[in-house]
Structures are given as structure tokens and as C-alpha cells.
N, C-alpha and C positions, 0 to 999 in steps of 0.2 A: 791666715793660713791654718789656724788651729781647729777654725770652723768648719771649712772644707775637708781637715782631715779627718775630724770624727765623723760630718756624713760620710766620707769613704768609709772609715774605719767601720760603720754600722751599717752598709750595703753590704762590705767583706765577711761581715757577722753573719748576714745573714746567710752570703755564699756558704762560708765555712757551716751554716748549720744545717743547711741542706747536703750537703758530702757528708757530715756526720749520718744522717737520715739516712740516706743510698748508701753510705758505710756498713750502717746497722742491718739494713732491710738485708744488703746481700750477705752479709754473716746467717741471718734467720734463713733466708734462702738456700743459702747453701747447706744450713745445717740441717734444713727440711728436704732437699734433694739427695745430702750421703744417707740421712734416715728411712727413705722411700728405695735407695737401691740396698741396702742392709736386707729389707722386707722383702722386697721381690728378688734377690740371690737366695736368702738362705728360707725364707719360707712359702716363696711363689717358685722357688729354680729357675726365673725368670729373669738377668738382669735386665736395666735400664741400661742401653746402650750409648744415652749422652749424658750420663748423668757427671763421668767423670770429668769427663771439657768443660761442660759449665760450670761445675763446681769451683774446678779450677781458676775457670776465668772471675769468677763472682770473689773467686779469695783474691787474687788481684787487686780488684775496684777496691774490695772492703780495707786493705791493706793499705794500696797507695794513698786513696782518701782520706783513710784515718791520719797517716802518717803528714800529710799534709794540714791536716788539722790541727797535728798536735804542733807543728812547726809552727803555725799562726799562737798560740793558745799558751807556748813555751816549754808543752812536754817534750821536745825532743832532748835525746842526747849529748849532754853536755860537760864539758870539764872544769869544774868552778875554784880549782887551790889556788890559780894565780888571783881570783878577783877578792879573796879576801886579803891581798895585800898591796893591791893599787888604790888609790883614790878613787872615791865615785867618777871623775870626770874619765878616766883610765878602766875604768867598767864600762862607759860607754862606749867608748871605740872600741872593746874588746867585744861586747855584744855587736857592734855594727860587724866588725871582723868576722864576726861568726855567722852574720846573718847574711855575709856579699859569700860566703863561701858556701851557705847552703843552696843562695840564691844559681851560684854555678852549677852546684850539682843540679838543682830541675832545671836548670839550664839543659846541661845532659842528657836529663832524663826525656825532655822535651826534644830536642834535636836526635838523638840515638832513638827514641821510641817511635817518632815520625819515619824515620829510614827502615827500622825491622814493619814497621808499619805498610808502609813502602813495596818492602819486598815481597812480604807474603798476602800484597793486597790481590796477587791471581790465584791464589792459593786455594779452596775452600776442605773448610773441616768437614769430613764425610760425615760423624755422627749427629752434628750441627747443621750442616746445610748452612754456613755462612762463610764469610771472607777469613782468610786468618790473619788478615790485619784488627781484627778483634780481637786476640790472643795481646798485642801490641796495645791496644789501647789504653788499658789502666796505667801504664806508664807513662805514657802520653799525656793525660788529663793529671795525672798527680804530680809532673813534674810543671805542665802549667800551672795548676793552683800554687807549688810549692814555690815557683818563682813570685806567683802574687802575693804571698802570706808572705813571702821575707821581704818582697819591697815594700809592701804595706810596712810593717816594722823597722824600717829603715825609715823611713819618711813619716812613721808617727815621731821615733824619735827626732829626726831632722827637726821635728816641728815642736820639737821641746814637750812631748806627749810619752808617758811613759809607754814601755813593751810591756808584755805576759813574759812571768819568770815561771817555772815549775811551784806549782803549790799558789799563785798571789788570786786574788779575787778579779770577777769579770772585771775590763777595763773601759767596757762598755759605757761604764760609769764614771766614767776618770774626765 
């Protein structure tokens, strides 16, 4: 079992490291799309008239994605006073606790982001010229990874295979 899960565990690496990519790239994007409407408002008096939609949506991807990342990786949010007073075995259920409850929320994020997805798929952004079930979408794909990086982490540990804590080194190696 331990075999099988580290080739997952290192297919999901490499998912997770391409979301990190598209993460980034739309950050740089974005920051090059408000820096081109900056120039053409105040020194062309010309704006970009998509510039804002896209922006927005690229801060999305880069957001949801990262945040998914860091859920695989163990940067997210976390409340750590009770587990320095349980036993290791009593840390482990409490990370699995944490991990079925994040697993609900992209649960959520996946079911709830399919439906606005949904509704405004007649919709289309005049500035864009696309569906606005695009506006929906980074909720949608972050809430899919976000339920993958915490089953994966549920079932490394199942598998007697440690998780990523905030701060501990790749586990790629473990």
C-alpha cells in the first residue's frame, strides 16, 4: 500500500506543482494587465476596457490554486495548542479531523461553484466576450484539487506515510 501511495503521492506533486505554475503565471499576469491599464488611463486617457474582468478572474485561479497547494503542502490555517498536549497517536486523528473537514469544505466549494457555474453559463461578459460561468470557475477547480490534496493526506496517513506540517521539509522523500 505504501508503494502505491507514494507513486500517487508523486503524480499529486506534480499536479500541485503545475497549480503552483498557473498560480504564479496568473499573479504575473495580472500584475502586467493592472500595469498596462495604469498606462493607458493616465498616460494614453485611453482605458482597457477588459482589463478589469480578467484581472479579477486571473486573481481567482491564482488564489484558489495556491490555496489548494498550500492545503496539500500544510501551509494552511491551523490551530495547533491542543496537539501539544495529546499524544502523537491523538495528533493523528486530529490532523485527519482537520483534513475530512477541509476535505468538506472543497467539497463545497466544488458543488456550490458547479451551480453558480451553472447559472451564469447564458450569461456572457460583455468586456470579455465569454460565458460567465468563467467568473465561477476558479472555485470550482480549487475546490476539486482541495478535496484531492486532503484525500491524498488522509490516505498517506492511512498508509502509515507521514503529512506536510507548516515549515517540515519536501515529503516527496519520505
Amino acid at each position: 500500500m505504501q508503494g502505491t501511495m507514494k507513486g500517487l503521492a508523486i503524480g499529486l506533486g506534480h499536479l500541485a506543482s503545475a497549480a503552483l505554475w498557473l498560480a504564479g503565471t496568473g499573479l504575473v499576469l495580472m500584475t502586467l494587465i493592472i500595469g498596462a491599464q495604469v498606462f493607458f488611463r493616465y498616460v494614453l486617457n485611453d482605458s482597457i476596457i477588459w482589463s478589469e474582468p480578467a484581472a479579477v478572474i486571473l486573481m481567482g485561479w491564482f488564489i484558489f490554486l495556491g490555496a489548494a497547494v498550500g492545503i496539500r503542502e500544510g501551509y494552511h490555517l491551523s490551530f495547533d495548542v491542543l496537539l501539544y498536549l495529546v499524544p502523537e497517536q491523538g495528533k493523528l486523528v486530529l490532523y485527519t479531523l482537520s483534513d475530512i473537514v477541509v476535505t468538506g469544505f472543497g467539497a463545497g466549494m466544488v458543488w456550490y461553484g458547479w451551480q453558480l457555474m451553472a447559472s451564469a453559463a447564458g450569461v456572457q461578459l460583455p468586456t470579455l466576450g465569454v460565458s460567465g460561468a468563467v467568473d465561477f470557475m476558479p472555485l470550482f477547480g480549487g475546490g476539486v484539487l482541495m478535496v484531492l490534496f486532503s484525500l491524498e493526506r488522509i490516505a498517506r496517513r492511512a498508509a502509515g506515510l507521514p503529512t506536510a506540517r507548516f515549515g517540515e521539509d519536501d515529503l516527496e522523500k519520505a
